[in-house]
TORMILO-12747 format. One record per residue: residue number from 1; x, y, z of N, C-alpha, C in turn. Coordinates in Angstrom, 2 decimals. Example, Ala and Ser with C-alpha at 12.3 -4.5 7.8 and 13.67 -1.06 7.14 Angstrom:
! TORMILO-12747
num_n_xx_n_yy_n_zz_ca_xx_ca_yy_ca_zz_c_xx_c_yy_c_zz
1_13.19_-5.69_7.80_12.30_-4.50_7.80_13.20_-3.30_7.80
2_12.85_-2.25_7.08_13.67_-1.06_7.14_12.90_0.03_7.87
***
This chain:
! TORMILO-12747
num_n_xx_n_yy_n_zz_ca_xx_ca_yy_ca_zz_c_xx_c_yy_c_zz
1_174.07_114.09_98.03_174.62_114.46_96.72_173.91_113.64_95.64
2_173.25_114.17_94.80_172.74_113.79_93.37_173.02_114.26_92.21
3_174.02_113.18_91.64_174.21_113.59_90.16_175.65_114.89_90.18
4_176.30_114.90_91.51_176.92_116.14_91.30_176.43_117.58_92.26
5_175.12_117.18_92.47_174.37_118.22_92.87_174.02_118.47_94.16
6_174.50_118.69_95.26_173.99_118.55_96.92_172.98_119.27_97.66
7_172.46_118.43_98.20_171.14_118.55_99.06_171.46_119.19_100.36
8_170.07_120.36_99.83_170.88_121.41_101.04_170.08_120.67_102.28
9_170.93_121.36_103.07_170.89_120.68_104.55_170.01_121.56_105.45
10_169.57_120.49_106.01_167.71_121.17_106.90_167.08_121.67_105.78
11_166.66_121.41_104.46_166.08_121.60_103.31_164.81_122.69_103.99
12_163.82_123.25_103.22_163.12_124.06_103.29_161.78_123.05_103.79
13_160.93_123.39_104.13_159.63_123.10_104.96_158.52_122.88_103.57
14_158.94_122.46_102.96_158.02_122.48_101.83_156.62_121.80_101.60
15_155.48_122.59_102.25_154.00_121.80_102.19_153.45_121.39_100.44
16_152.63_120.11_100.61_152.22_119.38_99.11_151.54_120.56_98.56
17_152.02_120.15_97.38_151.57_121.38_96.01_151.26_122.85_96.44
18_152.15_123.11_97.30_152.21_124.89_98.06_151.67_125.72_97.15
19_152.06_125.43_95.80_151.19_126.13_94.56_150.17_126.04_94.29
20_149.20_125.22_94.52_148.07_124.20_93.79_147.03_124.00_94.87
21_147.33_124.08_95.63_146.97_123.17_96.73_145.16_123.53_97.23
22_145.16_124.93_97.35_143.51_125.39_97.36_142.79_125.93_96.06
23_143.34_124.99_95.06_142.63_124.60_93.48_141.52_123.79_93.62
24_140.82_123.53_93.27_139.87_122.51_93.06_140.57_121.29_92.54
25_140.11_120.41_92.91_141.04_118.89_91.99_140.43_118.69_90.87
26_139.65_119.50_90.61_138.78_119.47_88.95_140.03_119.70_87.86
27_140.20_121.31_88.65_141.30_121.93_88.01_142.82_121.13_87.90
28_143.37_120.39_88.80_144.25_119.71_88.36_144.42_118.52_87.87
29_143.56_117.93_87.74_143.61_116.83_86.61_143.12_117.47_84.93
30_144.79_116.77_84.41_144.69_117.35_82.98_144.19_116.09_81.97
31_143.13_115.94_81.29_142.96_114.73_80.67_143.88_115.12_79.33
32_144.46_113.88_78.60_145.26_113.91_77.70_144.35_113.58_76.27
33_144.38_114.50_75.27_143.32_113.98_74.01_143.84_112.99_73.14
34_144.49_112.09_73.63_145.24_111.10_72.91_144.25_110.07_72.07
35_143.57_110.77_71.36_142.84_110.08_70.10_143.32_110.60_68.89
36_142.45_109.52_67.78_142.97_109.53_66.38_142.63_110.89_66.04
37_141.56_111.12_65.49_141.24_112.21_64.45_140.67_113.33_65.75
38_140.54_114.61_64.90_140.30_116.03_65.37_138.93_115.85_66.34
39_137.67_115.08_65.01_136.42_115.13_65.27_135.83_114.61_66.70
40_137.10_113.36_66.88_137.12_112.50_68.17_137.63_113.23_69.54
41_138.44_114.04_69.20_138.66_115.24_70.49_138.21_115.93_70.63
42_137.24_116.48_69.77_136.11_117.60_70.01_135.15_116.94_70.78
43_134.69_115.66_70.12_133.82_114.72_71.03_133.92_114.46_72.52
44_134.84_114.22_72.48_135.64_113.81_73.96_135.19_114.73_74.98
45_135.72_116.33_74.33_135.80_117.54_74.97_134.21_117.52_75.31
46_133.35_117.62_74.82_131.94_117.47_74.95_131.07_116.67_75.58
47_131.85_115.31_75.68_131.52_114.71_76.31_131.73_114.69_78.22
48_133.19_115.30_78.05_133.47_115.79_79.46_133.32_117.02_79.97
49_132.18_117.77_79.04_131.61_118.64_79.64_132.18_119.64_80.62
50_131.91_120.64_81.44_132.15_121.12_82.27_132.76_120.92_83.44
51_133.43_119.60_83.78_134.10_118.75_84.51_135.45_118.97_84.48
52_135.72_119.22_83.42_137.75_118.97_82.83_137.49_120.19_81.87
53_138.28_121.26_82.50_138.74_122.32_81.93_140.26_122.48_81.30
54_141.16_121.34_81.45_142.39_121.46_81.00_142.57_120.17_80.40
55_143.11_120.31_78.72_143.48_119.46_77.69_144.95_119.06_77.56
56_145.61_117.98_77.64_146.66_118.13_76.72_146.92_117.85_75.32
57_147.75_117.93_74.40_147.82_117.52_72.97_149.22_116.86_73.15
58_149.29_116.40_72.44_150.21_116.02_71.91_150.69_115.39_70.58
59_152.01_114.86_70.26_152.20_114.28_69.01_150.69_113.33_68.30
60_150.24_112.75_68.73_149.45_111.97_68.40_148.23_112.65_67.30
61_147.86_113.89_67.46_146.76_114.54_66.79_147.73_115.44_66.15
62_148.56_115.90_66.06_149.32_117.33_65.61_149.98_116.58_63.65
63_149.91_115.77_63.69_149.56_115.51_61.71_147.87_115.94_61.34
64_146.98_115.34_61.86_146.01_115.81_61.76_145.37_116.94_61.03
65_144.51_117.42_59.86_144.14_118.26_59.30_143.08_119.03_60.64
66_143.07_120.19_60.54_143.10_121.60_61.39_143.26_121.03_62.82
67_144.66_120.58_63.23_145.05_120.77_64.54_145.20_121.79_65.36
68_145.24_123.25_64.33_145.60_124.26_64.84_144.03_125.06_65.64
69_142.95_124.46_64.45_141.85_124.96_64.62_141.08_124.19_66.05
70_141.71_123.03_66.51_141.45_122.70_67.68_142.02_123.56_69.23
71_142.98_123.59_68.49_143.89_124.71_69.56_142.55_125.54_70.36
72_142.45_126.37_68.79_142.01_127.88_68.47_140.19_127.38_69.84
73_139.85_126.46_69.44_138.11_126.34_69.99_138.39_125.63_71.28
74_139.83_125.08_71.81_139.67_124.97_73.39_139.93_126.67_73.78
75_140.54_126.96_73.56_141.12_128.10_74.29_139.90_129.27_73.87
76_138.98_129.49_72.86_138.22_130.57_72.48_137.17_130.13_73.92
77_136.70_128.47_74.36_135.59_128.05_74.44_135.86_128.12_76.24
78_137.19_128.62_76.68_137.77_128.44_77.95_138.15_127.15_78.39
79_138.79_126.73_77.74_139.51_125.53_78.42_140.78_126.06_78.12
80_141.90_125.40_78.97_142.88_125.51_78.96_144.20_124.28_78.34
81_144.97_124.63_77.56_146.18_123.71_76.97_147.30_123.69_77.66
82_147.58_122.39_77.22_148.74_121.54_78.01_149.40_121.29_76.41
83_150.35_122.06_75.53_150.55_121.60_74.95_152.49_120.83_74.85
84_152.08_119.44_75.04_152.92_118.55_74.75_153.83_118.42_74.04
85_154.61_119.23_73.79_155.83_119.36_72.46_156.47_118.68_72.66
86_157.35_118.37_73.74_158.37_117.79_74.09_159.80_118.68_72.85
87_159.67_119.44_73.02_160.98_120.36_72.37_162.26_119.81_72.28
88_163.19_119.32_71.30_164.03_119.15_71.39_164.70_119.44_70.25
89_165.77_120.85_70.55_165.94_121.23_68.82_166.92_122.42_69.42
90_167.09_122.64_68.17_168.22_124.22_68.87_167.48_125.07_69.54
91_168.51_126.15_70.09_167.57_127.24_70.39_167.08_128.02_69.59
92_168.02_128.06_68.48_167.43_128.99_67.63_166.03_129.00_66.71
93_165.69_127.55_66.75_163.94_126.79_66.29_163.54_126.53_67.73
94_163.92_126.49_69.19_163.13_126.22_70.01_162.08_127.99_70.67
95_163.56_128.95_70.27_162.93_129.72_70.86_161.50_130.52_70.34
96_161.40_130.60_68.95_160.94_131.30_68.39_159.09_130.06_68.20
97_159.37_129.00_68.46_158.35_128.50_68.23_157.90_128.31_69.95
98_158.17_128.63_70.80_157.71_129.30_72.31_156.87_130.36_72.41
99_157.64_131.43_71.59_156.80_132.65_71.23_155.67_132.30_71.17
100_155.56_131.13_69.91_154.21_131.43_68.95_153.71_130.93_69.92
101_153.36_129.76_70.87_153.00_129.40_71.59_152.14_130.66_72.66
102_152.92_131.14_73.31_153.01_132.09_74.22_151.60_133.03_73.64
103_152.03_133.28_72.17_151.02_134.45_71.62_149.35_133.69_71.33
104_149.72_131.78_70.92_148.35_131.66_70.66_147.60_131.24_72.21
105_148.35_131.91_73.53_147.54_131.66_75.32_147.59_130.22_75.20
106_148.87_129.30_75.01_149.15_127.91_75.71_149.29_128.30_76.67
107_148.81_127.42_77.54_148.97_127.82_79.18_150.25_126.88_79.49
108_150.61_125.49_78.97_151.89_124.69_79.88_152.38_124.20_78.12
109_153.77_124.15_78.01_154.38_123.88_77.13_155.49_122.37_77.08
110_155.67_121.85_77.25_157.27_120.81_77.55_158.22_121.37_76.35
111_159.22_120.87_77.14_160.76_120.90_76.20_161.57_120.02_76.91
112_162.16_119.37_75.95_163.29_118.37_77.18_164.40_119.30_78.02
113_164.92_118.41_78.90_166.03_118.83_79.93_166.71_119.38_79.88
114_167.37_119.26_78.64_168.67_120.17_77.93_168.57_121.64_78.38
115_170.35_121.85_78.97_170.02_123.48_79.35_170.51_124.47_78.28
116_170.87_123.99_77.40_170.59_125.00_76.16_168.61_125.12_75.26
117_168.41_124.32_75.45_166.88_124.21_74.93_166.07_124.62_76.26
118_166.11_124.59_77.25_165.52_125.12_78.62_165.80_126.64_78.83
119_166.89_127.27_78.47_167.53_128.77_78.69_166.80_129.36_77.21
120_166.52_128.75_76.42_165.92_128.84_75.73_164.37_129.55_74.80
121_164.00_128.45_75.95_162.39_128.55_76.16_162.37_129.24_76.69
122_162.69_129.50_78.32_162.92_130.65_79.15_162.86_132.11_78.61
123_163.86_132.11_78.15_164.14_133.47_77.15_163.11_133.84_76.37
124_162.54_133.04_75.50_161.59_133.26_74.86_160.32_133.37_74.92
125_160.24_133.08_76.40_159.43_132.81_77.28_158.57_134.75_77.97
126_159.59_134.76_78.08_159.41_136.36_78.45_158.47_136.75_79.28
127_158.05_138.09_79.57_156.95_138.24_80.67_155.44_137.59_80.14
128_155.57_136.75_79.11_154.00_136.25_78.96_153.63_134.95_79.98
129_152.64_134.53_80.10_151.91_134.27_81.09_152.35_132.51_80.58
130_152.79_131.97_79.88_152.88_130.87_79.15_154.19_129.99_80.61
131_153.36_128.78_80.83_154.94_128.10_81.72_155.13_126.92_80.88
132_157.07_126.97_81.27_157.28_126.26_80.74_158.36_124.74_81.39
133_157.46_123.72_80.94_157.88_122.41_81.95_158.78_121.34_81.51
134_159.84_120.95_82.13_161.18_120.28_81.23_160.76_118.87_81.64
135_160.83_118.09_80.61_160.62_116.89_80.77_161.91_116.27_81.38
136_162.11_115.03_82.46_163.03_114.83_83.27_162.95_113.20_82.72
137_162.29_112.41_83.15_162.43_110.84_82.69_160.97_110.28_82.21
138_160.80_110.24_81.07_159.13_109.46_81.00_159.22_108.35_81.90
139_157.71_108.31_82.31_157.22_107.13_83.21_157.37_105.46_82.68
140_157.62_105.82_81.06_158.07_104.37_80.79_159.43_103.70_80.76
141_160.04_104.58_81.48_161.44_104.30_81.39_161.68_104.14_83.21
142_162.03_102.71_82.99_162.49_102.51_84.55_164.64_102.31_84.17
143_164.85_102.01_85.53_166.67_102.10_85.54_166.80_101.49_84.71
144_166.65_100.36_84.70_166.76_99.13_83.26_167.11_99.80_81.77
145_165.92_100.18_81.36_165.88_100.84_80.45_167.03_102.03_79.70
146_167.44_103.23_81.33_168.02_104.13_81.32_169.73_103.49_81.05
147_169.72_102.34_82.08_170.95_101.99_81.86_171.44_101.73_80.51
148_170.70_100.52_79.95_170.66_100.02_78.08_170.94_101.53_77.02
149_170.19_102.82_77.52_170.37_103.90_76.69_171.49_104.75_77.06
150_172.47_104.11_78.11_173.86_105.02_78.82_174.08_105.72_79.49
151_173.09_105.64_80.44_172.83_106.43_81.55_173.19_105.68_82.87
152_174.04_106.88_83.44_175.06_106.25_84.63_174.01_106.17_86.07
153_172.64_107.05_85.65_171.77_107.25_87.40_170.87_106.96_86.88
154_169.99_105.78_87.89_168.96_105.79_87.90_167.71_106.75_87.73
155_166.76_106.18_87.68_165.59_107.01_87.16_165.23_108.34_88.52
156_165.00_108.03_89.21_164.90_108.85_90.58_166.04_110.00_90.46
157_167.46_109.90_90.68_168.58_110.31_90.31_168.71_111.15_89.21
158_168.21_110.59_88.21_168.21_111.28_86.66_167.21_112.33_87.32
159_165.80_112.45_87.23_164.97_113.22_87.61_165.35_114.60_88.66
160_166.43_114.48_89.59_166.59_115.28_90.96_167.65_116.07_89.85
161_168.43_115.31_89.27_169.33_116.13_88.62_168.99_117.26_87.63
162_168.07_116.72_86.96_167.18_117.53_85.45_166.68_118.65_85.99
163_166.13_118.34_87.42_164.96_119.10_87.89_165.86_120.51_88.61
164_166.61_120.21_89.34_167.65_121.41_89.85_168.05_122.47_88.64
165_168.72_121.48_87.59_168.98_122.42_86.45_167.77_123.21_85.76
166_166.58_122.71_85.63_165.41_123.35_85.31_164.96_124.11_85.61
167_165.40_124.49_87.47_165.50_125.70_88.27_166.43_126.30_88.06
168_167.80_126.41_87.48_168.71_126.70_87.31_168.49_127.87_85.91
169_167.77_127.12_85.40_167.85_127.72_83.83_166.23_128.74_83.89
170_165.22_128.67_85.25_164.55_129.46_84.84_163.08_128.76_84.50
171_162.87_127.30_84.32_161.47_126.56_84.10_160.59_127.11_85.18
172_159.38_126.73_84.91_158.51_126.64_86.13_158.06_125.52_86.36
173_158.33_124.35_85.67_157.90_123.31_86.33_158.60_121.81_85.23
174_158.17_121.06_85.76_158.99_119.99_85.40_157.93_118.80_85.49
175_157.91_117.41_84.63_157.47_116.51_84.63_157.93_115.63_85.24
176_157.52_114.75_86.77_157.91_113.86_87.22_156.93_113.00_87.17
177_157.27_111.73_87.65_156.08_111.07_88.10_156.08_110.94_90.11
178_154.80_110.65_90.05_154.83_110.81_91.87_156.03_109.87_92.80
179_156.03_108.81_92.06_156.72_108.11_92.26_158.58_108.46_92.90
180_158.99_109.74_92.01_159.71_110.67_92.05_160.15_111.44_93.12
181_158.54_111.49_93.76_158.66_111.91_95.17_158.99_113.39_95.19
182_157.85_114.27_94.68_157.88_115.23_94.42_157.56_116.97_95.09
183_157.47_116.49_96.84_157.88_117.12_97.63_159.49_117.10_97.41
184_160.12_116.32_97.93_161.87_116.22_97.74_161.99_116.67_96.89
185_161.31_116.90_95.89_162.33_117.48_94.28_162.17_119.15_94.77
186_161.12_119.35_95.13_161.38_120.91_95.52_162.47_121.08_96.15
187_162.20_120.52_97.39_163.27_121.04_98.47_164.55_120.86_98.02
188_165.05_119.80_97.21_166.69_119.32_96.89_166.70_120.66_95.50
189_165.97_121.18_94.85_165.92_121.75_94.27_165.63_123.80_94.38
190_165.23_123.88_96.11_165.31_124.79_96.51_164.53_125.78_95.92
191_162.71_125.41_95.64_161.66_126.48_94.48_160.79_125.37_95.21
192_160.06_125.86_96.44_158.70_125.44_96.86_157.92_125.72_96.14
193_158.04_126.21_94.70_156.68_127.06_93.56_157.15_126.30_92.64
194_158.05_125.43_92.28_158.14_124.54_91.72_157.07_123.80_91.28
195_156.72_123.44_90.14_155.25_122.99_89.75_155.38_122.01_89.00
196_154.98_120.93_89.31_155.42_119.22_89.08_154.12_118.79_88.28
197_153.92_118.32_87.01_152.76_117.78_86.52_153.19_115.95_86.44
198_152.56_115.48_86.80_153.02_113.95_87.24_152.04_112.85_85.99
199_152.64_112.32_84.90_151.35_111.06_84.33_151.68_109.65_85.09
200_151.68_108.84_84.15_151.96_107.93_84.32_150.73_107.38_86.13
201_149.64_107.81_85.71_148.87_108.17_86.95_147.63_106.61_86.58
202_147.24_105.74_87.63_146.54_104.52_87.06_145.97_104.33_88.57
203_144.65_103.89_88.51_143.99_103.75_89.40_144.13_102.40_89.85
204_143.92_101.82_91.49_144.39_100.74_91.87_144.11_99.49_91.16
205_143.02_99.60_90.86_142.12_98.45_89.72_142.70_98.32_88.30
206_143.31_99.39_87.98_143.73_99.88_86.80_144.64_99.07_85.89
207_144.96_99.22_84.91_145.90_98.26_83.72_147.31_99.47_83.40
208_148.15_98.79_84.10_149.74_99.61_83.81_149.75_100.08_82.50
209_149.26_98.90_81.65_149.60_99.41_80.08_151.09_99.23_79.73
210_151.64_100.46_79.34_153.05_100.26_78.99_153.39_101.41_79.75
211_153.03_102.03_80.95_153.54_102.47_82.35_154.79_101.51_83.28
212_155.89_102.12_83.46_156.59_101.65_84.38_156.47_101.93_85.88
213_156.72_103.38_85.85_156.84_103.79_87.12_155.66_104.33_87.33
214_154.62_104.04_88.03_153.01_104.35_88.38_152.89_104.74_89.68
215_151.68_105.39_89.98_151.48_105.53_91.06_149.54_106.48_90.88
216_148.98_105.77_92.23_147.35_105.96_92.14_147.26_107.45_92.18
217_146.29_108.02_91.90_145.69_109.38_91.94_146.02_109.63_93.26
218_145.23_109.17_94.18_145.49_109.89_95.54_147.32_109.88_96.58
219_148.03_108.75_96.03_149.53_108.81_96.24_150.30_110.03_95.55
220_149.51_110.25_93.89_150.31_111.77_93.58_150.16_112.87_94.00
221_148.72_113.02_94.77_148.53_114.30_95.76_149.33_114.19_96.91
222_149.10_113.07_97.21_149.95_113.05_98.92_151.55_113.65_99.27
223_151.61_112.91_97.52_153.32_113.07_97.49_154.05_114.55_96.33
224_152.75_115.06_96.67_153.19_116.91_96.33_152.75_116.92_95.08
225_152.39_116.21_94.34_152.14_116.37_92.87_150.81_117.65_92.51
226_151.29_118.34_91.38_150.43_120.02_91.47_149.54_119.28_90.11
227_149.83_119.00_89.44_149.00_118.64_88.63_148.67_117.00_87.87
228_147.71_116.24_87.86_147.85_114.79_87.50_147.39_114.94_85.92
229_148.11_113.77_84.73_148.28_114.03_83.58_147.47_112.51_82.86
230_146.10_112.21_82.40_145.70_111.19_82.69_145.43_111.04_81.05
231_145.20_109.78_80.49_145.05_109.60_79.22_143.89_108.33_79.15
232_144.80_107.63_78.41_143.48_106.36_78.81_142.93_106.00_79.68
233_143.48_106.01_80.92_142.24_105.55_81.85_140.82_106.52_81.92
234_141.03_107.39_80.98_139.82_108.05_81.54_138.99_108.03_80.11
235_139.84_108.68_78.45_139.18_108.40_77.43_139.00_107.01_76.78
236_139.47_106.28_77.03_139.00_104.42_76.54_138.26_104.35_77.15
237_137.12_104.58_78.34_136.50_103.94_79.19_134.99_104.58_78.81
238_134.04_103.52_78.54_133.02_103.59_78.23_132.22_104.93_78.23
239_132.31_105.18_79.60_131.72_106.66_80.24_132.85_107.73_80.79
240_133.56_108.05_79.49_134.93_109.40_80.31_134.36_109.95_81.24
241_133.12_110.43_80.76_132.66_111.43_82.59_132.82_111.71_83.83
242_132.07_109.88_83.96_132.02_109.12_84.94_133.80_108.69_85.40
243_134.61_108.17_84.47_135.90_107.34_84.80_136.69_108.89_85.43
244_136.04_110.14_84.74_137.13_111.58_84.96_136.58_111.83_86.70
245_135.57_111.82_86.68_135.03_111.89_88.10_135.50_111.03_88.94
246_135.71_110.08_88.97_136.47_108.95_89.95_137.59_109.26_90.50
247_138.63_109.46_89.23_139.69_110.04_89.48_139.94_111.36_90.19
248_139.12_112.28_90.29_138.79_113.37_90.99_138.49_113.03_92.39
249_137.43_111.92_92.61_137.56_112.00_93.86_138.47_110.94_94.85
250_138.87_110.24_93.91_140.24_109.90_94.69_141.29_111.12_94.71
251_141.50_111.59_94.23_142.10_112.88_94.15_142.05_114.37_95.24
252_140.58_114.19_95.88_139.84_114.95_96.63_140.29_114.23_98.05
253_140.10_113.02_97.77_140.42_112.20_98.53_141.91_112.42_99.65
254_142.42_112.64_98.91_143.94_112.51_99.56_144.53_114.47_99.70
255_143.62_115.27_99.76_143.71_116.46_99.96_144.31_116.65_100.96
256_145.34_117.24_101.48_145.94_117.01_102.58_145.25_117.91_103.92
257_143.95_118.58_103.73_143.26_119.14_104.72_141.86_118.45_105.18
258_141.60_117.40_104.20_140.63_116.12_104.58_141.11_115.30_105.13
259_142.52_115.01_105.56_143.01_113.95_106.55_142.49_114.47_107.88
***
């Protein structure tokens, strides 16, 4: 029992990233454009070349003068968006700005947990091709933290709970970190197509930063993760190319048909 919620018994057979799984690991690592200005994410994008086909955005560039026009030249140029909203608002402003989404071909959207803002998106969501992923606990928030903000379950706990309802309401996928243990979230959650994008992702050598709950590239494949969500470790680093490639093949690495 989690949160209220019980774990079905002899759970389903659920193999790592059942969704994902004969992708290329090119394709699932999403680098995050978490730089200042527009000109510097175009750069970035160019710089990682043909390697990293999927962007995320987020708050960080979206003040920015023509954020929109960045949108417009990943997606004209074939790359694909991860766009980062983190939604949290009525339905009546969540749904309608899903749409727009939907119409300008975002491929992954967030909205928080909430199952009025999740039934939401859903809805608005409609037969377009757009998924949409409920954020469950950021990676910088360990129990500690959760407790101080009034939260009765731990971080693990919080996550199994969000994530059931997220199936409940209709998401296709949800933000955990690997750590999360994101085979189990399917199965306690009963959607082996369940599609888990995991950050908070740092290589063994790596600098936590202001990461709590971490875990290496090749531990988030092992442990079912469909897509890895990477930011600085790959754009601060002298040669993104090179640092995006690493991460790939640790990533390749832990393929569960190369064991």
């Amino acid at each position: 029992m989690v949160g209220g919620i019980k774990v079905p018994d002899g759970g389903l057979a659920v193999p790592s990233a059942r969704i994902t799984r004969d992708l290329p690991m090119a394709e699932r690592l999403i680098v995050a454009l978490d730089v200042p200005t527009i000109p510097q994410a175009h750069a970035l994008v160019n710089d990682l070349g043909s390697c990293i086909s999927f962007f995320k955005l987020g708050f960080r560039l979206q003040m920015e003068p023509d954020y929109g026009g960045l949108i417009d030249r990943l997606i004209t140029s074939g790359k694909r968006v991860f766009l980062d909203a983190k939604m949290y608002d009525i339905p009546e402003t969540v749904g309608p700005a899903i749409a727009a989404a939907a119409r300008r071909k975002i491929d992954f959207i967030t909205v928080h947990g909430d199952e009025m803002i999740m039934r939401a998106a859903v809805e608005a969501k409609g037969s377009t091709n757009i998924k949409i992923f409920a954020v469950t606990v950021l990676t910088s928030l360990d129990d500690d933290d959760l407790r101080r903000m009034g939260y009765r379950l731990g971080a693990k706990d919080l996550v199994r709970l969000r994530a059931s309802l997220a199936v409940k309401c209709g998401c296709d996928g949800i933000i955990a970190s690997a750590d999360d243990d994101p085979d189990s979230i399917r199965e306690l959650a009963e959607m082996p197509s369940l599609l888990i994008a995991t950050p908070g992702v740092r290589q063994a050598h790596g600098d936590k930063q202001d990461q709590k709950r971490i875990t290496t590239p090749g531990q988030a494949i092992q442990s079912g993760a469909d897509y890895l969500v990477v930011g600085r470790p790959i754009i601060a680093k002298n040669n993104p190319l090179l640092a995006a490639k690493s991460f790939i093949d640790e990533m390749e690495s832990a393929r569960p048909e190369s064991k």
